[in-house]
C-alpha atoms as one frame of an Amber mdcrd trajectory, in Angstrom:
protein
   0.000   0.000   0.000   3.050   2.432   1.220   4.748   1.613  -2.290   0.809
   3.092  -4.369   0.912   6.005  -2.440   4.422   7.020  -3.024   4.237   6.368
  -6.354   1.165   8.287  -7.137   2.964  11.302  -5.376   6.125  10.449  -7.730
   3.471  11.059 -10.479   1.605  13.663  -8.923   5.463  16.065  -9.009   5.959
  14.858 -12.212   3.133  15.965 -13.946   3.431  19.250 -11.837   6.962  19.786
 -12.844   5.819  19.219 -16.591   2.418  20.827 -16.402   1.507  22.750 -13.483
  -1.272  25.127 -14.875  -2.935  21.821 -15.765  -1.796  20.167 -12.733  -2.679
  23.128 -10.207  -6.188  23.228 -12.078  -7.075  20.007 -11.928  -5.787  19.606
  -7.971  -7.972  22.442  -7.264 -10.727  21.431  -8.691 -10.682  18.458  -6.985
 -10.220  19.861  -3.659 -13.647  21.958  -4.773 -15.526  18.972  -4.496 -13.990
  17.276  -1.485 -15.224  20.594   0.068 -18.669  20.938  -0.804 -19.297  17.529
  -0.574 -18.350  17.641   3.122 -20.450  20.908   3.434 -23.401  18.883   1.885
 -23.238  16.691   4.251 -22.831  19.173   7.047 -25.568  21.043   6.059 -27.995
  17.731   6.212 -28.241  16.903   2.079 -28.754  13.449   2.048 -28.695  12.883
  -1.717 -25.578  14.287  -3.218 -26.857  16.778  -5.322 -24.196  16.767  -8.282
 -25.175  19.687 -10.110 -23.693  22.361  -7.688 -21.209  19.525  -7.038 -20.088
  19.756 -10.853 -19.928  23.373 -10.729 -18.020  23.933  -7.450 -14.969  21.707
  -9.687 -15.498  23.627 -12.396 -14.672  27.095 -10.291 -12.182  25.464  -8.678
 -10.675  24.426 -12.233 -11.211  26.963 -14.213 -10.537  30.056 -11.696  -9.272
  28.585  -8.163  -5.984  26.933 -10.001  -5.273  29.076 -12.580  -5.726  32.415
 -10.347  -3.434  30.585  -7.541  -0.843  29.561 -10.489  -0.236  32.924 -12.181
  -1.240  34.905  -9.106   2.197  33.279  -6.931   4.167  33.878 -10.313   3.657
  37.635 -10.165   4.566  38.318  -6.284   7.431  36.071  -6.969   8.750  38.115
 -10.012   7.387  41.476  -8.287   9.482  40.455  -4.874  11.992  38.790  -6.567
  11.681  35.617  -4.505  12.454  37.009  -1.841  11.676  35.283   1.377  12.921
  37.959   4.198  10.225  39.128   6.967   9.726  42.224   5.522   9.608  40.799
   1.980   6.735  38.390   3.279   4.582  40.845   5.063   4.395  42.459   1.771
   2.952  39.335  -0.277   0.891  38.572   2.454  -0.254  42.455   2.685  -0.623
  42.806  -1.097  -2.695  39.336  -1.480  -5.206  40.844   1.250  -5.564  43.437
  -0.084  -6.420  42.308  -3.370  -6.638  38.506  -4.390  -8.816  37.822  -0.976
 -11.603  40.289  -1.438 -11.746  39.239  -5.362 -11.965  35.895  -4.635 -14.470
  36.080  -2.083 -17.317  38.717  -3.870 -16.321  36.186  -7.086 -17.321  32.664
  -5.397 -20.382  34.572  -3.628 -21.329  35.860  -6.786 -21.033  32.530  -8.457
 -22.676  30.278  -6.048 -25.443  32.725  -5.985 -25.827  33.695  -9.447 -24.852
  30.060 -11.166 -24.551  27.807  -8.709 -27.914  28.505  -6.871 -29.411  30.583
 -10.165 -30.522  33.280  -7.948 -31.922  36.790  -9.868 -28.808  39.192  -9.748
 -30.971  40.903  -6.991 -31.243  38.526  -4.803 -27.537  37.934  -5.091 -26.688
  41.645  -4.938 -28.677  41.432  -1.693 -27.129  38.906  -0.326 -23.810  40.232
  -1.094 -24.503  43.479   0.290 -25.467  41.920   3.853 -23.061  39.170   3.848
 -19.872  39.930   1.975 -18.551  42.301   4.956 -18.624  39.593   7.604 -17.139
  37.174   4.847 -14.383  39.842   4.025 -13.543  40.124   7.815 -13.364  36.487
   8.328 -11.163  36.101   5.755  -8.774  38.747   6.851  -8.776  37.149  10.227
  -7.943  33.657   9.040  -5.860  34.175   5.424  -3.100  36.141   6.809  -1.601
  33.728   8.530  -1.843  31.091   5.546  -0.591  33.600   3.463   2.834  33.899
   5.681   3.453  30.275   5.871   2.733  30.248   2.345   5.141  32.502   1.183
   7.458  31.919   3.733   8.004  28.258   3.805   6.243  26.863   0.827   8.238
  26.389  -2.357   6.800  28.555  -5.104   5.427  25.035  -6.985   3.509  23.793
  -3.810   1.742  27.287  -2.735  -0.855  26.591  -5.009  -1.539  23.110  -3.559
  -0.994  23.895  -0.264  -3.306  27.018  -0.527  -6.060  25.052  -2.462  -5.724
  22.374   1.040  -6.234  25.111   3.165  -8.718  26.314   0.632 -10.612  23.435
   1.127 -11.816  24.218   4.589 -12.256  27.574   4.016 -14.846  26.592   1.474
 -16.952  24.638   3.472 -16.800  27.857   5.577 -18.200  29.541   2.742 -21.031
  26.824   1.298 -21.900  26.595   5.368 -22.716  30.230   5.346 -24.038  30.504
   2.086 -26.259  27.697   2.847 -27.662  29.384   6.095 -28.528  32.739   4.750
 -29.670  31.411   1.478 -33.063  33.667   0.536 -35.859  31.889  -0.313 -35.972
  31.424  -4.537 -37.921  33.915  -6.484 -40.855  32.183  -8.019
């Protein structure tokens, strides 16, 4: 069993040393639905429901990875790589400031708009009441992933290791969305 395992992680750096837009993507998008299907079952859905399921990967493949990848290339090349204190606090500062609040109005706006086909009302609504205490959250929480990210991570694995943490954060999200949902417009 020890000898599967290692070798799927052989594969797994392989194909991220030869592909990692494809690999990242892909990773992501799988950690997308490990995460909402735990936050299904959290929130008491007893039949999978594979639709949102299906659409969860795809924003994890499509935006989740490929964000992560090219986002981590540009504060490296902006900060040259480097990994001193002050260097960090700047990454970390910079991604707060602009990544964390894009990402979250994004996946509200998507789960609400496509994923739950609200009217953009509804979902302006929502966001109006809900993205603040999201926003906070996150800037109580990402900070510190964001400094053990940059500062211990390897530039290929903060991607991975950010979609892993990303994983919990959105069954955060899905949890909350799923308690303030509004009731569908008929």
């Amino acid at each position: 069993m020890g000898s599967i395992a290692k070798n799927g992680l052989r594969q797994y750096l392989i194909q991220l040393r030869q592909h990692p837009l494809r690999t990242k993507a892909i990773t992501a998008g799988v950690l997308s639905a490990i995460s909402d299907i735990i936050a299904q079952k959290l929130t008491g859905i007893q039949k999978l429901q594979l639709r949102r399921l299906l659409l969860k990967v795809v924003f994890g493949f499509a935006y989740l990875g490929p964000f992560g990848h090219f986002l981590h290339l540009v504060l490296d090349k902006i900060f040259k790589g480097k990994k001193d204190t002050k260097t960090v606090a700047k990454k970390v500062v910079l991604e707060q400031l602009t990544s964390s609040p894009l990402n979250n109005l994004l996946f509200m706006i998507y789960y609400g708009a496509v994923i739950e086909g609200r009217p953009w009302m509804h979902v302006k609504t929502k966001i109006k009441k809900e993205y603040p205490k999201v926003q906070y959250t996150a800037w109580t929480f990402w900070p510190v992933v964001g400094w053990v990210n940059h500062q211990y991570v390897p530039l290929q694995f903060r991607v991975i290791f950010h979609s892993a943490v990303a994983m919990c954060w959105g069954i955060f999200l899905n949890l909350r969305a799923r308690s303030m949902a509004l009731p569908k417009a008929k």
